[in-house]
C-alpha positions in Angstrom: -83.3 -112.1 184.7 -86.1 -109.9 185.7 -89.2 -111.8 186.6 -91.4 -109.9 184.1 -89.2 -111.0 181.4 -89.0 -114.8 182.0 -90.8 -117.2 179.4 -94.3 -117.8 180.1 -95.7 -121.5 180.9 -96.3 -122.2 177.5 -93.0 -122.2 176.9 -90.3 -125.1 178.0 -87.0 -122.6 177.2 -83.4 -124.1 178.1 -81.7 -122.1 181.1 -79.2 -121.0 179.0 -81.2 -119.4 176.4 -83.0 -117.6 179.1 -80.0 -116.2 180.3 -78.3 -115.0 177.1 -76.0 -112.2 177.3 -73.0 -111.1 175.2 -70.8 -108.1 175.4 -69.8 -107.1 171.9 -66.7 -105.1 171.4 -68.4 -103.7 167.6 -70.8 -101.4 170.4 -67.0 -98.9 170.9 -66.6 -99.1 167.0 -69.3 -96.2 166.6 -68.9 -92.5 166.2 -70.9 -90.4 168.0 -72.0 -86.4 168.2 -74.0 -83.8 169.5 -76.4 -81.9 167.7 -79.1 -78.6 168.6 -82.0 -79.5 166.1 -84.9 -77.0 166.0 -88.3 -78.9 166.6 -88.7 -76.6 163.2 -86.3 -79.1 161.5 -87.1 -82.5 163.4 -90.8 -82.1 162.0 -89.8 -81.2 158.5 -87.7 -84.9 158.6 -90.0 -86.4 159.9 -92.5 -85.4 157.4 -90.4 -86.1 154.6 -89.6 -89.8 156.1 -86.0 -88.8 157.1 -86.4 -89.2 160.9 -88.3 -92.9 161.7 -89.8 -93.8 164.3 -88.9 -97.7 165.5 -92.5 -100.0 164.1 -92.3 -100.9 167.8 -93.3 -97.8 168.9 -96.5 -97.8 166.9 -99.1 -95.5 168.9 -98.6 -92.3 170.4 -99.3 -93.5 174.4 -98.9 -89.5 176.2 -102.2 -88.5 177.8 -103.5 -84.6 176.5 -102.5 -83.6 180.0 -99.3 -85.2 180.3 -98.8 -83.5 176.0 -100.1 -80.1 177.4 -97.9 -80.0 180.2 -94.7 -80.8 177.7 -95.6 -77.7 175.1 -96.1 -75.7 178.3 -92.6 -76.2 179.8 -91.2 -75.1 175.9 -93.5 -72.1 175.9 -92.5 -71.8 179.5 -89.0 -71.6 177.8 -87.8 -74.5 180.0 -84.8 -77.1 179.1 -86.0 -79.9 177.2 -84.5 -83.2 177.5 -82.1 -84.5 175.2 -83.2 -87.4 172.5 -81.1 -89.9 171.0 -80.8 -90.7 167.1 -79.2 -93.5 165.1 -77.9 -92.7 161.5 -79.0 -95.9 159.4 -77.1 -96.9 156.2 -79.8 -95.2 154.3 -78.8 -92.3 156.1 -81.7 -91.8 157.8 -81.9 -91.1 161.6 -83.7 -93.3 163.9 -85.7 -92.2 166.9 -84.1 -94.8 169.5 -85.5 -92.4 172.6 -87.5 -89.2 172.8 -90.8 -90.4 170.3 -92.9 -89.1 172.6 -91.5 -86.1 173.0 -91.3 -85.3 169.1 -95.0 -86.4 168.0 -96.2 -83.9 171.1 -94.8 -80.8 169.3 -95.3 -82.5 165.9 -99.1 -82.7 166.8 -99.7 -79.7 168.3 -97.9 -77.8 165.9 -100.1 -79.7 163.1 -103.0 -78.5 164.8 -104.7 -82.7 165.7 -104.2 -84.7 168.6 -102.8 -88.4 167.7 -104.3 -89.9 170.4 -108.0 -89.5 169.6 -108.0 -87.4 166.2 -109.8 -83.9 167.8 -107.8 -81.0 167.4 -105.1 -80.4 169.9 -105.7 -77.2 172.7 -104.0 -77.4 175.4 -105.9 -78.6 178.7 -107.7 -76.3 180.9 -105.5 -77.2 184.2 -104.2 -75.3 186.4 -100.7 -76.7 185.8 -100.8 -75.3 182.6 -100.2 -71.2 182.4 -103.2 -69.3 181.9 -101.6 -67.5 179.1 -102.1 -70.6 176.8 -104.4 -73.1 178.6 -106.9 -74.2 177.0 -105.4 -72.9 173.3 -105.2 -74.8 169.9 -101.4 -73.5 168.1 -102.8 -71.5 165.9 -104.7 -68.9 168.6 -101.2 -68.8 170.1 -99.3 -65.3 169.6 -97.0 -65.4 166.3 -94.5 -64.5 168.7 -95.5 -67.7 170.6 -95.5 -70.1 167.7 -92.1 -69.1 166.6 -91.0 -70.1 169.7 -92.1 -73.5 170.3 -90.9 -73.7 166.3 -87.5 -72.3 167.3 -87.2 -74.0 170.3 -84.2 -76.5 170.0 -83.8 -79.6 171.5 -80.6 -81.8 172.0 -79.8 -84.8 169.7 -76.9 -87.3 170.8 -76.9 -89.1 167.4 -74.3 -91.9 166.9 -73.8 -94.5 163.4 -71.6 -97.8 163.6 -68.5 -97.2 161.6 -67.1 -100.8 161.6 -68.1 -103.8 160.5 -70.0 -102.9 157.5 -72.4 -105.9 158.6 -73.3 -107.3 161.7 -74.9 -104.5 163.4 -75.2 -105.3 166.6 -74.2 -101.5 168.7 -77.7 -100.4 167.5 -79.2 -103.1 169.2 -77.1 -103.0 172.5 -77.2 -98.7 172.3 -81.1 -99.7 172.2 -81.6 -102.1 175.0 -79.6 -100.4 176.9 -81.3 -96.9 177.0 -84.8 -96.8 175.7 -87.0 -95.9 177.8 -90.1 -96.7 177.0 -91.2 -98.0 180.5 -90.8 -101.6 180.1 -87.8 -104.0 179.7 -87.9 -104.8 175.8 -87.4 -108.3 174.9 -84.6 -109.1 172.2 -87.6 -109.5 169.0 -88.9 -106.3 169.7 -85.9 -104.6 169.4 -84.5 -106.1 166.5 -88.4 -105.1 165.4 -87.4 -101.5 166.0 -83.5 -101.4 164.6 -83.7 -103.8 161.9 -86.9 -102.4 159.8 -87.4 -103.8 156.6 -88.1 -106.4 154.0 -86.7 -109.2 156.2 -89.1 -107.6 159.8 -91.8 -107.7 157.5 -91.9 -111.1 156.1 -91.0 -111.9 160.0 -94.3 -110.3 160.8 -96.5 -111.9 157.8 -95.1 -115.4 158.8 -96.1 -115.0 162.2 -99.6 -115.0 161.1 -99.5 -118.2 159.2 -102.4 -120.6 160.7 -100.1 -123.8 160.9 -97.5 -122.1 163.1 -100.1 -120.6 164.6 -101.3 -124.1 165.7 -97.9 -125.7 166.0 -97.0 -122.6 168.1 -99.8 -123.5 170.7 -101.1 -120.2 170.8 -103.9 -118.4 168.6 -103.1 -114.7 169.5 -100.5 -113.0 168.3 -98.1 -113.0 171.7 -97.4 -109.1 172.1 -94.1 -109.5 173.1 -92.8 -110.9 169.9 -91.6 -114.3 171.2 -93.0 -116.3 168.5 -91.7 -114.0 165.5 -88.3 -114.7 167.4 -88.7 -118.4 166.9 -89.3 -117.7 163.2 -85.9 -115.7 162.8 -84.3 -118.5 165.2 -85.4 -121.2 162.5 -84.0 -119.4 159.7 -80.9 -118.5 161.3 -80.2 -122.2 162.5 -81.1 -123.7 159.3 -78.1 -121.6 157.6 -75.5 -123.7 155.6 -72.8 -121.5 158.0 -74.5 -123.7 160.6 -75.3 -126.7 159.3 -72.3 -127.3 156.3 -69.7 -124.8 157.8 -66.4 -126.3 157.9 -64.9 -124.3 160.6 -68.0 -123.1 162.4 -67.9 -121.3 165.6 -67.9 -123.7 168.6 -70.6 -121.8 170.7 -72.9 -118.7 169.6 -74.5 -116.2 171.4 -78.4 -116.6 170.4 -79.0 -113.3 170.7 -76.2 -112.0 168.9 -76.5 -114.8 166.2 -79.8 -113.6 165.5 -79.0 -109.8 165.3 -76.3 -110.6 162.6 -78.4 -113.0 160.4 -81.4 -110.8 160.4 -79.4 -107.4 159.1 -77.4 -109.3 157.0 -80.6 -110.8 155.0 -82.4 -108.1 155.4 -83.0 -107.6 151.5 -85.6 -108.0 149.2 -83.5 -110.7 147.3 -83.8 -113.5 149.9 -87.7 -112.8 150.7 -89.0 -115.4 148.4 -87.2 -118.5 149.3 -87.4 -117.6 152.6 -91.2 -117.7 153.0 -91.5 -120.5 150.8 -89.0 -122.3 153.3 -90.7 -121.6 156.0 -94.5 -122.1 154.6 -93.5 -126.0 153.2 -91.6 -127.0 156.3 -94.4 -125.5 158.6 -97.2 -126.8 157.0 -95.3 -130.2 156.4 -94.9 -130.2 160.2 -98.2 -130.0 161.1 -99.2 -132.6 158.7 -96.9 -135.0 160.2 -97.5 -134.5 164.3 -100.7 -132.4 164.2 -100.6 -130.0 167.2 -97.7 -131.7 169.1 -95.1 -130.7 166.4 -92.9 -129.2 168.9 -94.0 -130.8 172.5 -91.5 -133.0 173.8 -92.3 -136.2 176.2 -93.2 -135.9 179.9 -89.7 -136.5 182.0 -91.4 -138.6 184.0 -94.2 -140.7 181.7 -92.3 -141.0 178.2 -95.3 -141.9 176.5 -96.9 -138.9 177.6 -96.5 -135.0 175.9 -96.1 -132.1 177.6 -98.2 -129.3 176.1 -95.5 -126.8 176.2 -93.5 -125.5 173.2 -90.2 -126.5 172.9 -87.7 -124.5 171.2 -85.1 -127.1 170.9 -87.1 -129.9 169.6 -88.8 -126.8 167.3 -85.7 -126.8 165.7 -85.0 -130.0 165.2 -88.1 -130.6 163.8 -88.5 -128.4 161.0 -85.1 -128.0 159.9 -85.5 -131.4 159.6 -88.6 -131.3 157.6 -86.9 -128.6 155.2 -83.6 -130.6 155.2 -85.9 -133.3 153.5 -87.9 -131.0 151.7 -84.0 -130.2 150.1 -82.9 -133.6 149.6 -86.0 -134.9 147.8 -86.9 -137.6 150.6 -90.5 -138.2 150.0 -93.2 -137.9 152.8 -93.7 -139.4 155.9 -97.0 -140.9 157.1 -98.7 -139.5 160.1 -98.4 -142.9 162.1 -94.8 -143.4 161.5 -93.6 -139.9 162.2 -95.2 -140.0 165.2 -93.6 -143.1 166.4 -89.8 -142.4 165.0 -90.4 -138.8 166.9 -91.2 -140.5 170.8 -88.6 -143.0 169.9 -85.9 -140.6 169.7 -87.9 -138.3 172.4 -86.9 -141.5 174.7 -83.1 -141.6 174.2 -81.0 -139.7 177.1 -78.3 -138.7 174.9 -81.2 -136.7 172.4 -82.7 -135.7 175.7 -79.8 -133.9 176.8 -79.0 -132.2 173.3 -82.5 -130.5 174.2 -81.5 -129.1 177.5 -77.7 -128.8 177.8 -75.1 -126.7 176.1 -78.2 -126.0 173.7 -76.1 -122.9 171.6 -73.1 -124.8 171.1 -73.1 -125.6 167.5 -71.9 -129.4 167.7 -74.8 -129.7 169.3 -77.3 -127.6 167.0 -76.1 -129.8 164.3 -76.6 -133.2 166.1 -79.9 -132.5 167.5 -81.3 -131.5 164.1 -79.8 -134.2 162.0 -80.4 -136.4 164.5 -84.2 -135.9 164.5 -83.7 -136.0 160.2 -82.3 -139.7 160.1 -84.6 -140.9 163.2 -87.5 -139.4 160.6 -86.4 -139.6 156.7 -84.2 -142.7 157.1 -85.1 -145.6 154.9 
């Protein structure tokens, strides 16, 4: 794992989630192809919402210099790197690299500068030609303008053919070569590839005040590891899960996730969903206050560590929807507390937190563990 990508302190993450990795043949069961599109064409799409940029990628980040320089080397009539597109099921086609590259000429040609609003000339340096330095598009020749429309650029633009569901190529093709300077974590590339109702109510969730509590931290963390958590508790609280009778033995996390959110990623499942989530969450909080999810100091059981635990996160509020379910009526604040560090104190719950934590025998005994220990009579 690279350094920059491990969880920070806040966080008391398993070593096996840390370290989760799959290979999935469904990434060879695409078609891919080559395509010359005209910057003339990319801007028309993307101006009539047919080419979308990934809601990662949500500000324009090139300096004027580093923009001027780019519509130079077109006018210059240099080669222009090539791009790569995704065709979605809605038949769209999804910037997965070469953003930057597209808003430059799709601002300069518009005539405004993304990154502050003022109208786009080209910078007055000496590493732009003095033919055109210092110009807006519209004082360029005719002759000019038709070039940088004309110019084209080279798409490599590939769509999963098989399964219909379960997407997961898009998100290995993804990880594997964007390159927008920084190793994404899984959430914000599933932020990117799986846009839509389901990323949206991800993203509203996230903002809740009582997970925002129970979460242990009161700004949004930028790298999308708490909207993951969200996702993780509604994937993990799946009857397929919980009830299957012939569940898998072992998932990948990361895979798991991919697959539940594009197959739920429709408008039907929205409501129930953030009514699951808002009851259990709030329900959670009611019960433990702030320690929802911090499990007991190794050392001194009757102590809590103030770290977020993802394990005990899920046994905890699946629990608390598995009741909300079932009808069992509420808890008191005293007696939840006291069930939870009881259980917190047994070895064999202890090592359902920490070992073989994505095998699903032990998903399931961890969470309905934690449900007796609370909502027993």
């Amino acid at each position: 794992m690279n350094p920059l990508d491990a969880p920070p302190e806040f966080l008391d993450v398993p070593p096996e989630e840390q370290d989760d990795f799959y290979s999935d043949d469904d990434l060879f069961k695409i078609q891919s192809w080559g395509a010359d599109l005209s910057f003339r064409e990319l801007i028309s799409r993307y101006d009539e919402d047919e080419l979308v940029k990934p809601e990662l990628q949500r500000y324009y980040v090139w300096d004027k210099s580093e923009a001027s320089r780019f519509i130079d080397s077109i006018l210059l009539g240099l080669p222009v790197p090539s791009i790569f597109l995704a065709k979605t099921k809605n038949e769209k086609l999804l910037i997965i690299d070469g953003y930057q590259r597209l808003m430059t000429v799709r601002d300069y040609v518009k005539g405004i500068f993304s990154k502050d609003g003022r109208v786009f000339k080209l910078s007055r340096t000496e590493k732009v030609h003095s033919r055109w330095r210092g110009k807006a598009f519209a004082e360029l020749e005719e002759e000019e303008q038709r070039r940088i429309r004309n110019t084209t650029i080279h798409a490599i633009i590939f769509m999963q053919r098989s399964p219909s569901v379960g997407d997961t190529s898009l998100f290995q093709v993804f990880e594997r070569i964007n390159s927008s300077g920084r190793t994404l974590l899984p959430q914000e590339i599933r932020n990117c590839v799986y846009q839509g109702p389901f990323n949206s109510l991800l993203l509203k969730l996230n903002e809740n005040e009582s997970w925002r509590r129970l979460f242990g931290k009161e700004l949004i963390d930028d790298r999308m590891r708490d909207v993951e958590y969200i996702l993780r508790f509604f994937a993990l609280s799946s009857d397929q899960i919980l009830f299957d009778d012939d569940p898998p033995s072992r998932i990948s996390l990361k895979k798991y996730l991919n697959q539940f959110m594009d197959l739920f990623n429709d408008q039907e499942y929205m409501a129930s969903f953030e009514s699951k989530f808002t009851n259990a969450i709030s329900k959670a909080e009611e019960a433990f206050g702030e320690s929802a999810f911090h499990n007991i100091s190794q050392t001194d059981p009757n102590h809590l560590v103030e770290r977020f635990s993802p394990t005990l996160f899920d046994s905890v509020l699946v629990a608390f929807y598995l009741a909300e379910r079932d009808g069992k009526p509420g808890i008191g604040a005293d007696s939840a507390k006291s069930r939870k560090q009881e259980i917190l104190r047994g070895e064999e719950f202890q090592r359902l937190l920490s070992q073989e934590t994505m095998r699903v025998p032990n998903i399931r005994d961890r969470i309905f563990r934690m449900y007796n220990a609370l909502f027993s009579e």
